[in-house]
PDB file of the backbone (N, CA, C, O) and the ligand in Angstrom, with CONECT records:
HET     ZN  A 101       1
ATOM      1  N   UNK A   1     -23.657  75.996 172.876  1.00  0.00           N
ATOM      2  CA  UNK A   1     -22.292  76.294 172.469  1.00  0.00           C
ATOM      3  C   UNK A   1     -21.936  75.442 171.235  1.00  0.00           C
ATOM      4  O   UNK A   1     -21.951  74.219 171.378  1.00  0.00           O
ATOM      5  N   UNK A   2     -21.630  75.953 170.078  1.00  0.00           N
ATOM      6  CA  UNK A   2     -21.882  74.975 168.676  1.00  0.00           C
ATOM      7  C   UNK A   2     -20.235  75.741 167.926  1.00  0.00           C
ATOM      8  O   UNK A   2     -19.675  76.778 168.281  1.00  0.00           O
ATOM      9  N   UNK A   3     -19.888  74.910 166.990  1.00  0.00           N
ATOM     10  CA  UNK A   3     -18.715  75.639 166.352  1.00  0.00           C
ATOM     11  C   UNK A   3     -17.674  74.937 167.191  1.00  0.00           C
ATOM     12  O   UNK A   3     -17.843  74.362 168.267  1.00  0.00           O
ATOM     13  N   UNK A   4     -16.206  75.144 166.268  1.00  0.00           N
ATOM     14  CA  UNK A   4     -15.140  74.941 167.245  1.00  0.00           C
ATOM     15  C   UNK A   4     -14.571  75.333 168.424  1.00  0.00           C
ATOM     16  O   UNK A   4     -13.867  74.598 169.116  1.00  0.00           O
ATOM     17  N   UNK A   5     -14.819  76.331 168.648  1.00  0.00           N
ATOM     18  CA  UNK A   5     -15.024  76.964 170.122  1.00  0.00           C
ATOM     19  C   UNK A   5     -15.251  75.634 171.428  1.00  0.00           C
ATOM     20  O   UNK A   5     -14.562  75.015 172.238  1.00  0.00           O
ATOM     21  N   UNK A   6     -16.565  75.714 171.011  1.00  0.00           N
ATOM     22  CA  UNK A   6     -17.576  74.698 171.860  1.00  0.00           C
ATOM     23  C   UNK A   6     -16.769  73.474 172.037  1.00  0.00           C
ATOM     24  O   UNK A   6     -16.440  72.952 173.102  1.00  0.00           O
ATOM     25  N   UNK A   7     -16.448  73.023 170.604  1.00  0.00           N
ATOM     26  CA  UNK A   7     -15.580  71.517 170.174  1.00  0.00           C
ATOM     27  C   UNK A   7     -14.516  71.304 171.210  1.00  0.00           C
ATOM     28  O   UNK A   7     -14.262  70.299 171.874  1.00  0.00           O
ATOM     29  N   UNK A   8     -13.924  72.552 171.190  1.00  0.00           N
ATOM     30  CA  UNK A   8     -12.370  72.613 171.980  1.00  0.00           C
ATOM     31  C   UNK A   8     -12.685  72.354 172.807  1.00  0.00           C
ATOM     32  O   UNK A   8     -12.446  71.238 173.269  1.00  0.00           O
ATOM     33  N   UNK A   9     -13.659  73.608 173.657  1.00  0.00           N
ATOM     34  CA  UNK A   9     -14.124  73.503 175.092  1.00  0.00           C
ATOM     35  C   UNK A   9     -13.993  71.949 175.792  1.00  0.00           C
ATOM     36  O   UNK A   9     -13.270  71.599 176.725  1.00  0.00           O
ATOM     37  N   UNK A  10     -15.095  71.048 174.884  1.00  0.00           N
ATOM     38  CA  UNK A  10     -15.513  69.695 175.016  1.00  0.00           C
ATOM     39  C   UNK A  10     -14.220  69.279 175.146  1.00  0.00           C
ATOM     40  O   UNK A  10     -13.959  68.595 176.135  1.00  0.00           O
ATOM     41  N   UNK A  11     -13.390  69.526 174.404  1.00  0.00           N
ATOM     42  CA  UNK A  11     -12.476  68.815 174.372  1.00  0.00           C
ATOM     43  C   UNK A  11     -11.076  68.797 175.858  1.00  0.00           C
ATOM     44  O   UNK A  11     -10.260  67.960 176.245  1.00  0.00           O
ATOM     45  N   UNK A  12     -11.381  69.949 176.199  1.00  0.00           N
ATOM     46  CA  UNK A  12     -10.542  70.733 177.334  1.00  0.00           C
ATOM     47  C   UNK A  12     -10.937  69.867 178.443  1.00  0.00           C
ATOM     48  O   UNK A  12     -10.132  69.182 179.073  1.00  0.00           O
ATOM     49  N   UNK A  13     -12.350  69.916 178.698  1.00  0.00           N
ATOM     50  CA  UNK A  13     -12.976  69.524 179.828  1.00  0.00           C
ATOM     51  C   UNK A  13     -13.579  67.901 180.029  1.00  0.00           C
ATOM     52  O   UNK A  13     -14.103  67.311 180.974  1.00  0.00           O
ATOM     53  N   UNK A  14     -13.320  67.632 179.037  1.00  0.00           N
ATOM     54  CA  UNK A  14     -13.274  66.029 179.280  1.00  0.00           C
ATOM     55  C   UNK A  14     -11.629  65.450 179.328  1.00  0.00           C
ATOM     56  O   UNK A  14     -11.286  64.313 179.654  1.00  0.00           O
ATOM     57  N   UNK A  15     -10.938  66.324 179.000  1.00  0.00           N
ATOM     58  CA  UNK A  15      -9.472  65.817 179.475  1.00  0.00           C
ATOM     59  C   UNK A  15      -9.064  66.152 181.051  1.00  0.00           C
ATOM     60  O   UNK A  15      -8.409  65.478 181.847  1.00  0.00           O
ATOM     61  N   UNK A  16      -9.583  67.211 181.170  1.00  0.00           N
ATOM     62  CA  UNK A  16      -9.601  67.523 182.784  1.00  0.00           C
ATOM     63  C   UNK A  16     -10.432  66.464 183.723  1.00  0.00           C
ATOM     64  O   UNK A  16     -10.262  66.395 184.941  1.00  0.00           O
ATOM     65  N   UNK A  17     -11.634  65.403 182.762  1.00  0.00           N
ATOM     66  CA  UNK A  17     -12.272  65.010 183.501  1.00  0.00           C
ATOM     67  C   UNK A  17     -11.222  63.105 183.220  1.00  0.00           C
ATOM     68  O   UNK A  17     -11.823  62.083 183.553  1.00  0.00           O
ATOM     69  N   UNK A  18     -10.107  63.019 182.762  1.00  0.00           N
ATOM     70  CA  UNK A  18      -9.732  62.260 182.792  1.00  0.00           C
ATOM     71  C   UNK A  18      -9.844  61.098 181.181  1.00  0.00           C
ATOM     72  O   UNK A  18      -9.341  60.046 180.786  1.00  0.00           O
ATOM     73  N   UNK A  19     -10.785  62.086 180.723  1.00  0.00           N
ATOM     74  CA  UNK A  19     -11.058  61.349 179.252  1.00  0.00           C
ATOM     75  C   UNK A  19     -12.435  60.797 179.081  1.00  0.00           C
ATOM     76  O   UNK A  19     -12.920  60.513 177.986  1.00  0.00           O
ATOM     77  N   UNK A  20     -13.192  60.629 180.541  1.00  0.00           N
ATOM     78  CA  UNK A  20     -14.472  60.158 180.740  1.00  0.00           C
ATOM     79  C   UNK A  20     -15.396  60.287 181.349  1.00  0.00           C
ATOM     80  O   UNK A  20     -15.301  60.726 182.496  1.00  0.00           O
ATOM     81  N   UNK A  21     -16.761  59.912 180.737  1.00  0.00           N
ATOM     82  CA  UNK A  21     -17.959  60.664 181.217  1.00  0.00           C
ATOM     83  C   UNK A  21     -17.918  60.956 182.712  1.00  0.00           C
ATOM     84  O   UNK A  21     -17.275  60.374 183.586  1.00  0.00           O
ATOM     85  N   UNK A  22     -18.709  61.937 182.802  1.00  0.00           N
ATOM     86  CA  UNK A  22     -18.595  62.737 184.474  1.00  0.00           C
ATOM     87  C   UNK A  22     -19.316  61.589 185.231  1.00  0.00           C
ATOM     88  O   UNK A  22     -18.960  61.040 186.273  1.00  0.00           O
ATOM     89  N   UNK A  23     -20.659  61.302 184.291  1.00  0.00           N
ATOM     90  CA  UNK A  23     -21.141  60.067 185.578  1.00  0.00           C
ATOM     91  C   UNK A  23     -21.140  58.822 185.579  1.00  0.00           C
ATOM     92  O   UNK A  23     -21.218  58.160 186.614  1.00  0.00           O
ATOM     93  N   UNK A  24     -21.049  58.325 184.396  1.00  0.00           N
ATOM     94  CA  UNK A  24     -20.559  57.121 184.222  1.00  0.00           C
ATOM     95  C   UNK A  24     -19.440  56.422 183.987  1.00  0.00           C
ATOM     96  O   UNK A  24     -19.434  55.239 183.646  1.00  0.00           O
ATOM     97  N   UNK A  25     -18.591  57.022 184.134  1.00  0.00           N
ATOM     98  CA  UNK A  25     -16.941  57.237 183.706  1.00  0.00           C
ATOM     99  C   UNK A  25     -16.356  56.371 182.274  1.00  0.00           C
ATOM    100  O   UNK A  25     -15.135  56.364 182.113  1.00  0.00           O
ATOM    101  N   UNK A  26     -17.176  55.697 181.317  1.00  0.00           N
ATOM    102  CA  UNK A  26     -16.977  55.307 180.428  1.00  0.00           C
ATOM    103  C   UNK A  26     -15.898  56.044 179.477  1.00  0.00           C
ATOM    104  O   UNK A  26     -16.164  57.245 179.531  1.00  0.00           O
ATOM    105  N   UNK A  27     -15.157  55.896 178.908  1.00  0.00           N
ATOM    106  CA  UNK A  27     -14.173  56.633 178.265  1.00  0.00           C
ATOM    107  C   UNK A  27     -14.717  56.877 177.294  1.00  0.00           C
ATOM    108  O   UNK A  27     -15.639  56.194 176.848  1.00  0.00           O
ATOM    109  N   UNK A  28     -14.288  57.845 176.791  1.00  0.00           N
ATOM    110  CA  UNK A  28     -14.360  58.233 175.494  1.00  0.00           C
ATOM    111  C   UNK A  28     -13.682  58.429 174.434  1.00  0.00           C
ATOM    112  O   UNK A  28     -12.835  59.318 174.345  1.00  0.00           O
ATOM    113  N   UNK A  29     -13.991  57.577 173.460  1.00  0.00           N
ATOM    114  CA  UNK A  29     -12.970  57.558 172.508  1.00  0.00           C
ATOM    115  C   UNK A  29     -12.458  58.462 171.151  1.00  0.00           C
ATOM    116  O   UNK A  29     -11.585  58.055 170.384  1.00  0.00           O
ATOM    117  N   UNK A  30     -13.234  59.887 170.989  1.00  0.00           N
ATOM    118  CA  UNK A  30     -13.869  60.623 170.488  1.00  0.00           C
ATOM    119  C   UNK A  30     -14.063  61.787 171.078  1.00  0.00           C
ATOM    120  O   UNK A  30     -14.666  62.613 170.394  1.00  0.00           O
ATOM    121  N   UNK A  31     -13.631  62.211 172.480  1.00  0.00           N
ATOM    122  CA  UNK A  31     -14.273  63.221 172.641  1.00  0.00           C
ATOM    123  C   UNK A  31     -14.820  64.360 172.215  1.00  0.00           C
ATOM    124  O   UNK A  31     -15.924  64.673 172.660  1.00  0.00           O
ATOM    125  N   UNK A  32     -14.127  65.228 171.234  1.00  0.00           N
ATOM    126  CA  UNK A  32     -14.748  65.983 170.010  1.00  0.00           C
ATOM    127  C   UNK A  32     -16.208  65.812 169.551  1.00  0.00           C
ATOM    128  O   UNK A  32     -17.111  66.636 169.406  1.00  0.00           O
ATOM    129  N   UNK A  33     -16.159  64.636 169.392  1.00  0.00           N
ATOM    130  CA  UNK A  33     -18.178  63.814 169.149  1.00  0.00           C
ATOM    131  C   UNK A  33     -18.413  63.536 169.702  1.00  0.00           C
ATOM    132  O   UNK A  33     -19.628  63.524 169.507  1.00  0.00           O
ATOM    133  N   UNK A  34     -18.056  62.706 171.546  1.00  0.00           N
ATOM    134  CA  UNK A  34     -18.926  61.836 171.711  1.00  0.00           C
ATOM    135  C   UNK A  34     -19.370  62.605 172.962  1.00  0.00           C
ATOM    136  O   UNK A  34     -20.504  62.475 173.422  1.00  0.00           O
ATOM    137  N   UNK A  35     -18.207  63.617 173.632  1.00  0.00           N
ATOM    138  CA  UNK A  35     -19.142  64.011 174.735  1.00  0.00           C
ATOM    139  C   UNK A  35     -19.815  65.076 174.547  1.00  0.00           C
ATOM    140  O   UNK A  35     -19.638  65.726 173.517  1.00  0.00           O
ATOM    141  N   UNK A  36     -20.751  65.483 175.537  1.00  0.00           N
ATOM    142  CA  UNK A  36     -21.617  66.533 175.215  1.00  0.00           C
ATOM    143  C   UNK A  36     -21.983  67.340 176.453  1.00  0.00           C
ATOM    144  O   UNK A  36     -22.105  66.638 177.457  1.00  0.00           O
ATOM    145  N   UNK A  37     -22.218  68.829 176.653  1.00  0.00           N
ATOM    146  CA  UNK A  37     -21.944  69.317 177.519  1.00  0.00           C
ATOM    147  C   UNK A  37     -23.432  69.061 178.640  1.00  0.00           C
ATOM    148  O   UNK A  37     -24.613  68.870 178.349  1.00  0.00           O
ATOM    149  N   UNK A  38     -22.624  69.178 180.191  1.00  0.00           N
ATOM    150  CA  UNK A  38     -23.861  69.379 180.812  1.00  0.00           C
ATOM    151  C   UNK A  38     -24.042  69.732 181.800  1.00  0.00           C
ATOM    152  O   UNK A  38     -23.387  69.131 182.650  1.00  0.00           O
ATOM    153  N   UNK A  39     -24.654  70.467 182.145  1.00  0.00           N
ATOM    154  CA  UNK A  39     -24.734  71.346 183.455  1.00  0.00           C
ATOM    155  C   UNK A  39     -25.010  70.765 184.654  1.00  0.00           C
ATOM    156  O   UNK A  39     -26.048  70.138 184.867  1.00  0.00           O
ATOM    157  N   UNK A  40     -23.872  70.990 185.695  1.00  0.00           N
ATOM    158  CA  UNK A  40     -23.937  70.138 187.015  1.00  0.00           C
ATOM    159  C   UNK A  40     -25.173  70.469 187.315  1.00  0.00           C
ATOM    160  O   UNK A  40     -25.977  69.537 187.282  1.00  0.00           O
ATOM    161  N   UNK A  41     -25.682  71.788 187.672  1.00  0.00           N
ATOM    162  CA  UNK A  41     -26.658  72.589 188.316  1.00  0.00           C
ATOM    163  C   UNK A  41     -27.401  72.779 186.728  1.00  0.00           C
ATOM    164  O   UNK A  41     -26.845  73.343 185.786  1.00  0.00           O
ATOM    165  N   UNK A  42     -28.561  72.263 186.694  1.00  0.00           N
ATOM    166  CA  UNK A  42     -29.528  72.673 185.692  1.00  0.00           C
ATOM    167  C   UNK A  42     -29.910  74.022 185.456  1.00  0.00           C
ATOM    168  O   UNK A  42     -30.473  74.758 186.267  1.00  0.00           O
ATOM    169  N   UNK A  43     -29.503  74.349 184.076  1.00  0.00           N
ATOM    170  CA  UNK A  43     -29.346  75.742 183.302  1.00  0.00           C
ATOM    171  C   UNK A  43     -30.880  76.363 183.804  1.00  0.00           C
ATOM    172  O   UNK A  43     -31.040  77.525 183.429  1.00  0.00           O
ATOM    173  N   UNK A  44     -31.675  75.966 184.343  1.00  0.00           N
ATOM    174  CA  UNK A  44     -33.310  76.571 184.694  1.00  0.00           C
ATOM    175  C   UNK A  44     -33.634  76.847 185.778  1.00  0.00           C
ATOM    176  O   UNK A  44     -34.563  77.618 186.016  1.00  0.00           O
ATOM    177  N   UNK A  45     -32.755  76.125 186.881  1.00  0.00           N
ATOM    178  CA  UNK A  45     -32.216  76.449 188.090  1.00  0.00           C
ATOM    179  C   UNK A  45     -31.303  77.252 188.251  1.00  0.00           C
ATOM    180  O   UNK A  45     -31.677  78.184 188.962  1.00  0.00           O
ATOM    181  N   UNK A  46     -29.824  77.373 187.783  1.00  0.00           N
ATOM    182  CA  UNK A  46     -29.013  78.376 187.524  1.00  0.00           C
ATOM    183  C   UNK A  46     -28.510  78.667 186.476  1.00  0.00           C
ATOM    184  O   UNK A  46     -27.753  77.874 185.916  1.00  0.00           O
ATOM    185  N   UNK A  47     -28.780  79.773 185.998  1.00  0.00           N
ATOM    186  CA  UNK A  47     -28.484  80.191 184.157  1.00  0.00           C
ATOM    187  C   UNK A  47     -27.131  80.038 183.903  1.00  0.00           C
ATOM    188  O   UNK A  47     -26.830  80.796 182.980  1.00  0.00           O
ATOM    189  N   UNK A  48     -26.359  79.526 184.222  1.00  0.00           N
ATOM    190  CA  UNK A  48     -24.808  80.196 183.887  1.00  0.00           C
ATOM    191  C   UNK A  48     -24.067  78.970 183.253  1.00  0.00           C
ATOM    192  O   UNK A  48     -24.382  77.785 183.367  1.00  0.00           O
ATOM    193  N   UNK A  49     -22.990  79.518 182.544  1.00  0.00           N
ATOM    194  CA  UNK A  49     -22.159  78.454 181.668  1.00  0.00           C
ATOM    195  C   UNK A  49     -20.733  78.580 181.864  1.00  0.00           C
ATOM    196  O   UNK A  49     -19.871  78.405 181.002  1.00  0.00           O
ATOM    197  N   UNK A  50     -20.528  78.961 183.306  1.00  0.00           N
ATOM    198  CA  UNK A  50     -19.110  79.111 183.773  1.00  0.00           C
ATOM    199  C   UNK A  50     -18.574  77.616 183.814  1.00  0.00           C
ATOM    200  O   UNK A  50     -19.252  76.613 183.593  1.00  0.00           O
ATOM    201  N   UNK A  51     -17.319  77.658 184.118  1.00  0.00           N
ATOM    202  CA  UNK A  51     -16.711  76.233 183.897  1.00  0.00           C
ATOM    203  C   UNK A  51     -17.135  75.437 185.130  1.00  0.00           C
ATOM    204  O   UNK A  51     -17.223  74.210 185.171  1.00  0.00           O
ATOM    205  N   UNK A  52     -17.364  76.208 186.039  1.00  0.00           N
ATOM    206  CA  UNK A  52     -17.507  75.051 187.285  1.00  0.00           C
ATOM    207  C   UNK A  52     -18.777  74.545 187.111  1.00  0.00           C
ATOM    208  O   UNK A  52     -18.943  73.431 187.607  1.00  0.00           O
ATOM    209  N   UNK A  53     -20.008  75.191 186.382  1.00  0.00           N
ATOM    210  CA  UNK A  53     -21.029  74.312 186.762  1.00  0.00           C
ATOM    211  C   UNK A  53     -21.360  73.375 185.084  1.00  0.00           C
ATOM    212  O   UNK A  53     -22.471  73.083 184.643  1.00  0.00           O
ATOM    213  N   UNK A  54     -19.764  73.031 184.327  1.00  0.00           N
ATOM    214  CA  UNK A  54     -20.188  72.468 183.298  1.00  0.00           C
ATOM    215  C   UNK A  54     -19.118  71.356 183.369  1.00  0.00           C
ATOM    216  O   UNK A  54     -17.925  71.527 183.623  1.00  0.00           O
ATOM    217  N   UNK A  55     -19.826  70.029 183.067  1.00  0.00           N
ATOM    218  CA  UNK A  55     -19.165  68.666 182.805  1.00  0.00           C
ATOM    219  C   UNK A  55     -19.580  68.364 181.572  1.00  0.00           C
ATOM    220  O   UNK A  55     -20.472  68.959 180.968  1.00  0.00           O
ATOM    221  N   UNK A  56     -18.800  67.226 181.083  1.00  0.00           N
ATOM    222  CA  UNK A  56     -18.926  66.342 179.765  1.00  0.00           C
ATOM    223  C   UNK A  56     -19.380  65.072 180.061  1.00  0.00           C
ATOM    224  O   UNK A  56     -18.762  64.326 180.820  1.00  0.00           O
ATOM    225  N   UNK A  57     -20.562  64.731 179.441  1.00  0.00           N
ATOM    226  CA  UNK A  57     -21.062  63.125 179.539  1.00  0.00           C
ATOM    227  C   UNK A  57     -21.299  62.671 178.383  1.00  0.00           C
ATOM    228  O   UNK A  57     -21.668  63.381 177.447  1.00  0.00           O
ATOM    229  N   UNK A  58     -21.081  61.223 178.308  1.00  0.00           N
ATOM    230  CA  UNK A  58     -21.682  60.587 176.955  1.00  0.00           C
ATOM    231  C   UNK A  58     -23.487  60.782 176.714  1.00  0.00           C
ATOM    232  O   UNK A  58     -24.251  61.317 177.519  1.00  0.00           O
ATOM    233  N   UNK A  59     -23.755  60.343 175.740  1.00  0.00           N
ATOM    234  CA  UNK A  59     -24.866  60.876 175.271  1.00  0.00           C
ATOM    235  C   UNK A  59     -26.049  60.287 176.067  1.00  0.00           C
ATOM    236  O   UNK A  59     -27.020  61.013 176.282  1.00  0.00           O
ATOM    237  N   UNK A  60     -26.026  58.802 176.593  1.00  0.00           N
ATOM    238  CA  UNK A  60     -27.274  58.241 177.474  1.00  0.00           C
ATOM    239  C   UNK A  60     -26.816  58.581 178.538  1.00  0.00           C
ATOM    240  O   UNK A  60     -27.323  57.839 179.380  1.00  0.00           O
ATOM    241  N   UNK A  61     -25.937  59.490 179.151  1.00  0.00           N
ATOM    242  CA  UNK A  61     -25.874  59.803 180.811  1.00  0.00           C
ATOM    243  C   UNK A  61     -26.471  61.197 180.632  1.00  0.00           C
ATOM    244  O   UNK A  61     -27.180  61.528 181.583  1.00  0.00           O
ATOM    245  N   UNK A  62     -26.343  62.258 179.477  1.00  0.00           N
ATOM    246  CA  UNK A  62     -26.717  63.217 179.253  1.00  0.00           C
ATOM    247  C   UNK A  62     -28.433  63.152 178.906  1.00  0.00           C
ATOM    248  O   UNK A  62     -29.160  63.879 179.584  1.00  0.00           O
ATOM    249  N   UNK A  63     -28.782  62.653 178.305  1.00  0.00           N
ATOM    250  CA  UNK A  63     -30.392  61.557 178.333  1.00  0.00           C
ATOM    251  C   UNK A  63     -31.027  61.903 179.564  1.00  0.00           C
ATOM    252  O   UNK A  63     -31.809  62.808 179.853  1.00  0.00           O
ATOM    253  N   UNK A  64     -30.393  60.762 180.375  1.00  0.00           N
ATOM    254  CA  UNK A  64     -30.907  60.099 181.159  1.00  0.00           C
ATOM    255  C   UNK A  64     -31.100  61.258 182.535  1.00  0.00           C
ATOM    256  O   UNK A  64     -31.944  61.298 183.431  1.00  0.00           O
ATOM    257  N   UNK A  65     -29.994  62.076 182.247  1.00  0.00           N
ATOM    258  CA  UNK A  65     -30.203  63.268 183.544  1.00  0.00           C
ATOM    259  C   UNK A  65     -30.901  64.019 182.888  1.00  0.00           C
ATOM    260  O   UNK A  65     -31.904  64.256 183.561  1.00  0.00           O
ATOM    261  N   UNK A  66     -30.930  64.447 182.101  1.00  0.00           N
ATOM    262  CA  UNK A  66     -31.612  65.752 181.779  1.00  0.00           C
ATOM    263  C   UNK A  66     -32.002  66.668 182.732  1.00  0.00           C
ATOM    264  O   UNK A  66     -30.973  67.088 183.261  1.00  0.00           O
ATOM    265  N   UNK A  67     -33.449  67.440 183.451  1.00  0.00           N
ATOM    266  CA  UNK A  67     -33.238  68.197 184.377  1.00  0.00           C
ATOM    267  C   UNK A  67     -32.981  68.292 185.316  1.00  0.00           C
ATOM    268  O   UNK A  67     -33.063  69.329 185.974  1.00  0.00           O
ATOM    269  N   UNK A  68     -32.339  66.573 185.917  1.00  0.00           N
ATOM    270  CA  UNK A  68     -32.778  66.727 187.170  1.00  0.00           C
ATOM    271  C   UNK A  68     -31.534  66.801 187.984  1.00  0.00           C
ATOM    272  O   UNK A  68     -30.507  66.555 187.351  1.00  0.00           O
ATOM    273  N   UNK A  69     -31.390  67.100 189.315  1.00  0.00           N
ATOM    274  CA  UNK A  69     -30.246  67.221 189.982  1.00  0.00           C
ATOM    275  C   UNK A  69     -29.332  66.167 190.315  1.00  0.00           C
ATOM    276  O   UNK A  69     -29.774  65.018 190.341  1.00  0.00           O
ATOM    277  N   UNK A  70     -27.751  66.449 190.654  1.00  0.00           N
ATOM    278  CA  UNK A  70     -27.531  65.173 191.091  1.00  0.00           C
ATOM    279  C   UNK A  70     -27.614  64.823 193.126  1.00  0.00           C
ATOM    280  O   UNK A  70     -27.159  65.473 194.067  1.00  0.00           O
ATOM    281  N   UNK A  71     -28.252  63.778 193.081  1.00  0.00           N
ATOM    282  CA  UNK A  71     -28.598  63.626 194.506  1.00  0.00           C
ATOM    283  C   UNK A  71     -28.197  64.235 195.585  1.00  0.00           C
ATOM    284  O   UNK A  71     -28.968  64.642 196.455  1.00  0.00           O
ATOM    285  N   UNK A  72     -26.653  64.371 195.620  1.00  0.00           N
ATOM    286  CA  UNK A  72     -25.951  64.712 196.722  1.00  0.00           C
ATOM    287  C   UNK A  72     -26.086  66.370 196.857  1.00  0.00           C
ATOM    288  O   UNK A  72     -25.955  66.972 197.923  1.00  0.00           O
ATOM    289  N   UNK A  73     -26.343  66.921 195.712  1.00  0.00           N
ATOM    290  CA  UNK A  73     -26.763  68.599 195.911  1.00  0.00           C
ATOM    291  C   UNK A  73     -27.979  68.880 195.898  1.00  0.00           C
ATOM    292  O   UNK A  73     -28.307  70.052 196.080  1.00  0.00           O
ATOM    293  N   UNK A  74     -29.300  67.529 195.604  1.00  0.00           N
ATOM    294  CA  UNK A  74     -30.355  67.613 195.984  1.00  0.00           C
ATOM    295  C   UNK A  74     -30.686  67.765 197.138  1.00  0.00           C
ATOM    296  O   UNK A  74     -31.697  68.444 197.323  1.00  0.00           O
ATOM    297  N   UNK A  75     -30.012  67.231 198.261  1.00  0.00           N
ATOM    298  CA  UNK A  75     -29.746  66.653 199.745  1.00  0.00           C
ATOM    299  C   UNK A  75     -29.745  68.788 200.230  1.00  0.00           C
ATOM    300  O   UNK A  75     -30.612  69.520 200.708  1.00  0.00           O
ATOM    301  N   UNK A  76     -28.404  69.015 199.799  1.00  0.00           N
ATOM    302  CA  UNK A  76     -27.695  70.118 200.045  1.00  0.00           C
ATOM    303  C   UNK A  76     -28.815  71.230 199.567  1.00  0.00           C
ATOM    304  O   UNK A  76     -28.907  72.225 200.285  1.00  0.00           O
ATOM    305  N   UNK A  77     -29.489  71.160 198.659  1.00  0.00           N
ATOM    306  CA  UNK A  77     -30.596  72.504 198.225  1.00  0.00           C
ATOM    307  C   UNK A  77     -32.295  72.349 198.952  1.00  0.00           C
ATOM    308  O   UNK A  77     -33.243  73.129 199.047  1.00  0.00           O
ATOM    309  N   UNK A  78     -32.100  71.193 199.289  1.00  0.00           N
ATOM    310  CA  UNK A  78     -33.464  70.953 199.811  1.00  0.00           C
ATOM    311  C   UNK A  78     -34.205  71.694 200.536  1.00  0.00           C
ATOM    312  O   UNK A  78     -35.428  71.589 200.446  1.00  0.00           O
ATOM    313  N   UNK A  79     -33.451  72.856 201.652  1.00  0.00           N
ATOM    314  CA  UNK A  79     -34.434  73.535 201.897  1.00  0.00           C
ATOM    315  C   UNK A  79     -35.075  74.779 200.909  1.00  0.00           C
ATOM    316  O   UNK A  79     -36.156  75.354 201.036  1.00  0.00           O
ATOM    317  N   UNK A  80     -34.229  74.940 200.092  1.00  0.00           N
ATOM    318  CA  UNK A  80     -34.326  76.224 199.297  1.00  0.00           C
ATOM    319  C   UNK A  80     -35.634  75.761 198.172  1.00  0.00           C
ATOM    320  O   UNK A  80     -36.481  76.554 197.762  1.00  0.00           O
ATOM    321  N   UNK A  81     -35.573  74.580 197.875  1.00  0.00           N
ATOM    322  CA  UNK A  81     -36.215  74.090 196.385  1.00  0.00           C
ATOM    323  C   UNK A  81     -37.469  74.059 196.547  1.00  0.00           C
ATOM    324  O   UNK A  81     -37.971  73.633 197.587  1.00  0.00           O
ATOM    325  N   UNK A  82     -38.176  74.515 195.524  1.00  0.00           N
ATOM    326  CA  UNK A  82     -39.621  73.896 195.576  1.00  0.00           C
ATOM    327  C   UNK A  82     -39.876  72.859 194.543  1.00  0.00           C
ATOM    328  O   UNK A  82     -39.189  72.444 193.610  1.00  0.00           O
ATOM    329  N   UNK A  83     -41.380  72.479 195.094  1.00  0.00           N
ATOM    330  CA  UNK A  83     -41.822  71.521 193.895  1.00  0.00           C
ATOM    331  C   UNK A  83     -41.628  71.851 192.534  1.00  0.00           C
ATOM    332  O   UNK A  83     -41.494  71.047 191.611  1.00  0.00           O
ATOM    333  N   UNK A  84     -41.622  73.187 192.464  1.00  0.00           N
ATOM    334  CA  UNK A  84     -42.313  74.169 190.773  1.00  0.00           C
ATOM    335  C   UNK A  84     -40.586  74.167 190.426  1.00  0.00           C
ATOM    336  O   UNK A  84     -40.195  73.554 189.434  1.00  0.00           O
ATOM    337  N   UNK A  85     -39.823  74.736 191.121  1.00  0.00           N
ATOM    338  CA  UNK A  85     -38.232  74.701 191.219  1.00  0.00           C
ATOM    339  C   UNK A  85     -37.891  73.641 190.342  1.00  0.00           C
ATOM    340  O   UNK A  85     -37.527  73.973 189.214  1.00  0.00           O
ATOM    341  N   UNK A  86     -37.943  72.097 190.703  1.00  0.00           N
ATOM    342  CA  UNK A  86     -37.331  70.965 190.218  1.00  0.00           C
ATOM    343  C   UNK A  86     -38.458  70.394 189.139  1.00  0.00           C
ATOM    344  O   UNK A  86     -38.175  69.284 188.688  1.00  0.00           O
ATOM    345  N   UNK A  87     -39.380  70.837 188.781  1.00  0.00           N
ATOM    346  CA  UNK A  87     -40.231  70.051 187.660  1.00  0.00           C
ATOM    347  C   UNK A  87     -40.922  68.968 188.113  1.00  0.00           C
ATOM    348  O   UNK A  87     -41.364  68.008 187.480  1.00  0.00           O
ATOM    349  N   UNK A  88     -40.981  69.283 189.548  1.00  0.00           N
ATOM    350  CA  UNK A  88     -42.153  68.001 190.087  1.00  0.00           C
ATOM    351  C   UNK A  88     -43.295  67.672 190.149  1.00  0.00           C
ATOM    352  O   UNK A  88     -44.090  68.367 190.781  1.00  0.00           O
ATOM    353  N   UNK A  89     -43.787  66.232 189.349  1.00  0.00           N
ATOM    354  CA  UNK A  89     -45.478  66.924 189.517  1.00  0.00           C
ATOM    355  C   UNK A  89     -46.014  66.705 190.752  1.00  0.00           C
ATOM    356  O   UNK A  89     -45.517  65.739 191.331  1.00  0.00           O
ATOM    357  N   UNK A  90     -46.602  67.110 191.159  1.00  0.00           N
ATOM    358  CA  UNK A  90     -47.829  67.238 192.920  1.00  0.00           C
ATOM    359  C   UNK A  90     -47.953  65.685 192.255  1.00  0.00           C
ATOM    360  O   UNK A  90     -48.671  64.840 192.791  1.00  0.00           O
TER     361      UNK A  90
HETATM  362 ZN    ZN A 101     -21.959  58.282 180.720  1.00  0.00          ZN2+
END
């Protein structure tokens, strides 16, 4: 999502999120630049870019998760998931 569109978006949804990152709650002082979008549920796991499965994080929480789930819906998908599912190596 690129352009002002996107910008706004960012901008919408980190005010809904209080002004700060989803997982680290660091504020942001910038949001326009500094947060960046990211999918609760990983876009490869579920394709979609509806609002519920999108948060705003600063750039090393967005890093640092990259594909992977967050724990507590790891817990919750576990029977469904496979190894090949989450990018695990054997
Ligand atoms: Zn963060």
């Amino acid at each position: 999502m690129k352009g002002a569109a996107g910008r706004r978006k960012r901008v919408r949804i980190a005010h809904e999120q209080g002004g700060r990152c989803f997982y680290c709650r660091a504020p942001f002082k910038a949001p326009a630049d500094e947060a960046t979008f990211d999918h609760y549920v990983p876009y490869t796991l579920w394709p979609t870019n509806e609002r519920f499965n999108l948060v705003v994080a600063c750039g090393p929480c967005n890093e640092r998760k990259a594909a992977t789930l967050p724990l507590g819906l790891l817990l919750v998908l576990r029977p469904w998931l496979t190894r090949g599912a989450l990018g695990v190596a054997a």
